[in-house]
C-alpha positions, 0 to 999 in steps of 0.5 A: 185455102185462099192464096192471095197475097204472099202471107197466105200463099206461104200458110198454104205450102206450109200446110201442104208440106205439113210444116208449123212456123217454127219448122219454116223458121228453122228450114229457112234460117230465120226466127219464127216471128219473122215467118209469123210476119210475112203470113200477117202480110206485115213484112214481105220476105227477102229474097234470099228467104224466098229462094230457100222456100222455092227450093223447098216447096218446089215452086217458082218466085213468081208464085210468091209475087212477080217481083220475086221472079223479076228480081231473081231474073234480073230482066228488069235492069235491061228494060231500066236500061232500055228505058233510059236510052230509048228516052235519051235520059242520063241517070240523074234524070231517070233518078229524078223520074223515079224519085231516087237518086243517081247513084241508087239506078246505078247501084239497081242497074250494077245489082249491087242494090236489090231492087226495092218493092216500092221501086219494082211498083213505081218502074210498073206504073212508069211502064218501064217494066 
């Protein structure tokens, strides 16, 4: 069974585990549609979701996505900060860099706001991450 993206990586520990989509729904606490979505690829898991199927699986976050082990880490708010000071940017420029607000890097660095994918993917083109 390929493995790919995350949808499909959920479907393979779901058959591995021999689990239907409504035993998933009930393990994780949400509704079946919603793990219907994330093995269709049309939305990707939060990652509290993604904590109780690594515990449940017995599998890292990194085996969903790496943004999920960055995220769960938190190592990403060092390297924005690293980023930042090395490039004696004040966080109004880096917002404006990165295409956000001031006070957004600010909520993301005090983990107050969980990092978005689109950002964990515009911090790796940027090579911040």
């Amino acid at each position: 069974m390929p493995e790919t993206t995350i949808g499909e990586k959920i479907r393979k520990q779901r058959a591995i585990h021999h689990l239907e989509r409504n035993d998933l729904s009930k393990l994780v606490d949400c509704h079946i549609d919603t793990v219907e979505g994330w093995e269709k690829d049309n939305v990707p898991p939060k990652i509290y979701n993604i904590e109780k199927m690594c515990t449940l699986f017995n599998v890292q976050a990194e085996y969903f996505h790496e943004y999920y082990g960055a995220v769960k880490e938190g190592a990403y708010v060092k390297k924005i900060l690293v980023y930042k000071n090395k490039n004696k940017l004040s966080y109004k420029q880096l917002g404006t860099l990165l295409g956000i607000s001031e006070s957004t890097i600010k909520r993301i660095i005090s983990k107050k706001l969980i990092l978005s994918f689109k950002l964990f993917y515009k911090l790796k083109d940027s090579h911040i991450l």
